[in-house]
N, C-alpha and C positions, 0 to 999 in steps of 0.2 A: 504494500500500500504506500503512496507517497505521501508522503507528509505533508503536504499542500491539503490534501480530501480529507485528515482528519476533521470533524464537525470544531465549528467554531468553538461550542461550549466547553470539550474539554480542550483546546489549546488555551483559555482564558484559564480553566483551572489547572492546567500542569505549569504556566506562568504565575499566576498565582501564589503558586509553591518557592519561587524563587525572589532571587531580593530586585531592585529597584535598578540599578545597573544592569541586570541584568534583563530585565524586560525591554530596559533599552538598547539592548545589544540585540534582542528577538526578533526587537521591528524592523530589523534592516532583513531579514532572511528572505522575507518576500509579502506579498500583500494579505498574504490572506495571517501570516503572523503578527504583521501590522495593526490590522486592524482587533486581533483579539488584546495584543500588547500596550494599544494604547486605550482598551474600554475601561468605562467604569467599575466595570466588575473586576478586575485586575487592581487598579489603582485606589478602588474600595479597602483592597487588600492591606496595603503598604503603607496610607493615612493611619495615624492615630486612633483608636475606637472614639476618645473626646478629646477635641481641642480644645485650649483653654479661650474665654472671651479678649477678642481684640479689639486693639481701641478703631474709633472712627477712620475711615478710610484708611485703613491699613491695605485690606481688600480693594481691588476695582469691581464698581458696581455692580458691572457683568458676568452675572455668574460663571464662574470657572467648571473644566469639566475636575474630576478626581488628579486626573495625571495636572493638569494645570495647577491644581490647589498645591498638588506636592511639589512642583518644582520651585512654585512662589514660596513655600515657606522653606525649602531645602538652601536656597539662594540669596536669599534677604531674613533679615530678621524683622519680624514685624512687633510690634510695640503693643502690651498690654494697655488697658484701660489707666493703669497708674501711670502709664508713661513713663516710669522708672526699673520696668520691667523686661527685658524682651525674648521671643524666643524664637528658636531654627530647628527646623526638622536634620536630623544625622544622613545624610543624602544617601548612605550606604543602607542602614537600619529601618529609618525613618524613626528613629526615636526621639523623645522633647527634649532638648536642650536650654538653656536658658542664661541670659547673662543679668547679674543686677547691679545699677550703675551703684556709685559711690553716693548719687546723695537716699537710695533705698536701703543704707547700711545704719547700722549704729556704732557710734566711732566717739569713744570716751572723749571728752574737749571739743567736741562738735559745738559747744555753745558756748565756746570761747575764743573770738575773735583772737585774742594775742597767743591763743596756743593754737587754733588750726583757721585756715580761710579757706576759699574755696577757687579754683584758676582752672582759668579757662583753657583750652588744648589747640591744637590750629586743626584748622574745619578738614582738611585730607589726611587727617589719623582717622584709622581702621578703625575705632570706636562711631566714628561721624555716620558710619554704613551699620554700627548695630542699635540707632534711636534716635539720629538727630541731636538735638540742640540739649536734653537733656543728660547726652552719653558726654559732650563734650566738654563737661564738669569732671576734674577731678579736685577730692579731698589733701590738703597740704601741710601736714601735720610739722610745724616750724618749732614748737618747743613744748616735749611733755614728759614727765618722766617714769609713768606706763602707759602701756598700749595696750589696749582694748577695741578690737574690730567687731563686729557682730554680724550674721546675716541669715536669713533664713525664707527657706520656701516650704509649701505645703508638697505633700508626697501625691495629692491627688494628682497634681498641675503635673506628674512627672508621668514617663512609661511602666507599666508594670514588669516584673521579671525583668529587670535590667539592672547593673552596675553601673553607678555613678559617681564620677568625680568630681570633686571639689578644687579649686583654682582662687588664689585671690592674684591679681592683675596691679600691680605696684612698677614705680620708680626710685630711686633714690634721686634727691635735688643733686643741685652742683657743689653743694656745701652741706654735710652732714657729719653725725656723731654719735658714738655709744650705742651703732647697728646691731654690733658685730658681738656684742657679748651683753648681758646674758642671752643665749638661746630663747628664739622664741618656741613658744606651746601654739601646735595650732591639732584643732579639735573637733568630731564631727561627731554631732548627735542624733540617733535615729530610731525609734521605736524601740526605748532602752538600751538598747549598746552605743558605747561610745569610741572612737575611733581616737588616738591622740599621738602625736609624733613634735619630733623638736627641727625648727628651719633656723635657716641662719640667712636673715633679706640680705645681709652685707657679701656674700658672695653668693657666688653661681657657677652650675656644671657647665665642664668644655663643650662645644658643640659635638651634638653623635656619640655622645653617653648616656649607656642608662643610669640614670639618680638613682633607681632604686635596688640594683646589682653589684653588689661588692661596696667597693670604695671608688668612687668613681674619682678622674682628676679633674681640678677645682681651681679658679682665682678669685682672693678675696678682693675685695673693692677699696682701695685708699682713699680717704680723706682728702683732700687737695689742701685742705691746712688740719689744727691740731693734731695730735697723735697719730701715727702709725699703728694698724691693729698685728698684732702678735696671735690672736688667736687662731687656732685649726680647728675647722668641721669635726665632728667625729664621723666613722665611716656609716652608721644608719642615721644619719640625718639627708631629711632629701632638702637637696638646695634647688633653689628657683633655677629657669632657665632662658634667656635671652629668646623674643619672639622676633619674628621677621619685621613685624610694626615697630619695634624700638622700643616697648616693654619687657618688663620682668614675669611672670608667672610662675607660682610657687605651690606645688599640691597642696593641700592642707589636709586632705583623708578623702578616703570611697565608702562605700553606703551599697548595699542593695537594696533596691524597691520593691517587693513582691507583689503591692497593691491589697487594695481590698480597703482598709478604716485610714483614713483620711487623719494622718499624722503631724507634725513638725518636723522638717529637717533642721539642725542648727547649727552652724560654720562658724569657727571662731577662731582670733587669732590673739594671742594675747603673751603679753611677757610681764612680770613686773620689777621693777627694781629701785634704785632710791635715789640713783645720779640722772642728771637730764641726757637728753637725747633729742634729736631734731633732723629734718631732709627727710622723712617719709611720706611718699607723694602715690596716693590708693588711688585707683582710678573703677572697682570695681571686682565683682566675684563672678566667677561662672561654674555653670552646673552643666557637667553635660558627660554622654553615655563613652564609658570607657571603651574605647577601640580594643576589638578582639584580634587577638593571634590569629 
């Protein structure tokens, strides 16, 4: 039998069975894979069961078909009702990812002007393409002497049966201090278990190492004035890693979602000590499904 004269219905359902790239690869085979490749009932599939509510014209008016809705959210991130929210389908998965900007965080000295302000970013940073105008805030912590980052999302808003990571999206200023020691705690809480590990903002892994294998090699960050830091990582600490945008990104823990009762996730990042410290420049946390082997 040729494969063309299979019936429509099951070439929709043995597509179905496979992930999102690759239906895209099906519809090139010939027309009549085409057209099961790119119906509804395919692309039913590989959406979300619920999406979360978007704000105002995030969507074009015109209804989308299934394939259309997923490549819009796979590609752009579209902005929650808070505006401070946003989120992307896993292009591979289609699972919910989500970024949340700096001013949706709780950030000890937040309502203190002479300990943190707030600075604006320039409009063709990679953040500009995940919210607009309120991405392109970041939080600029100039003098405090602990750190307290907060963040959290509901488990509903996320995929079920999925592994996710935690990310907080940071800088250091031009001029900073007392990064580099003590070790930050960063922490992840989820339906009773809690996840905790120690980072170090003031340096970061070589490019094309795993942080999380062995002892991975490392440069710490100098000061441009005061002290020179002395301190070494220890080998299971995971340190941040330089993004193609020109930020930092630092795990802070993974979580499973299994779904079902409608929980708090809570992210957190926090160090305390008793000498000041300053140049911590947060720009945001992201939530999103850990890439599988």
């Amino acid at each position: 039998m040729e494969i063309d004269s299979l019936p429509e219905e099951l070439l929709k359902k043995v597509i179905s069975l496979s992930r999102p790239q690759d239906a895209c690869h099906t519809a090139g085979v010939s027309r009549a894979f085409r057209a099961a490749a790119d119906s509804d009932t395919v692309w039913s599939r590989f959406l979300p069961h619920e999406l979360p509510r978007l704000a105002k014209k995030e969507l074009p008016s015109t209804p989308l078909s299934k394939k259309g809705m997923f490549q819009r959210l796979s590609t752009q991130p579209a902005l929650l009702p808070t505006k401070f929210v946003s989120m992307q389908l896993n292009r591979a998965t289609g699972g919910k990812c989500y970024t949340i900007s700096a001013r949706a965080l709780q950030i000890l000295w937040g309502n203190t002007r002479r300990n943190m302000c707030w600075m604006n970013v320039k409009v063709d940073d990679y953040y500009m393409k995940r919210g607009g105008k309120r991405f392109s805030e970041a939080a600029h912590l100039r003098k405090f002497t602990w750190l307290e980052i907060r963040g959290k999302i509901q488990s509903k808003m996320l995929s079920s049966n999925t592994t996710y990571v935690a990310y907080m999206v940071f800088k250091l200023a031009d001029t900073f201090f007392h990064l580099d020691f003590p070790f930050q705690n960063a922490s992840v809480s989820f339906s009773g278990s809690e996840s905790t590990r120690q980072v170090c903002l003031q340096a970061y892994a070589n490019e094309d190492e795993d942080v999380a294998a062995g002892a991975p090699s490392y440069q710490v960050l100098q000061p441009r004035s005061w002290r020179p830091t002395t301190v070494t990582p220890g080998k299971d600490m995971l340190l941040p890693r330089r993004r193609a945008d020109g930020w930092m990104e630092v795990e802070l823990g993974q979580f499973y979602n299994e779904g079902g009762d409608d929980r708090e996730v809570s992210i957190s990042l926090t160090e305390i000590a008793n000498n000041y410290k300053f140049g911590l420049i947060v720009r945001g946390m992201e939530v999103i499904t850990k890439q599988q082997v």
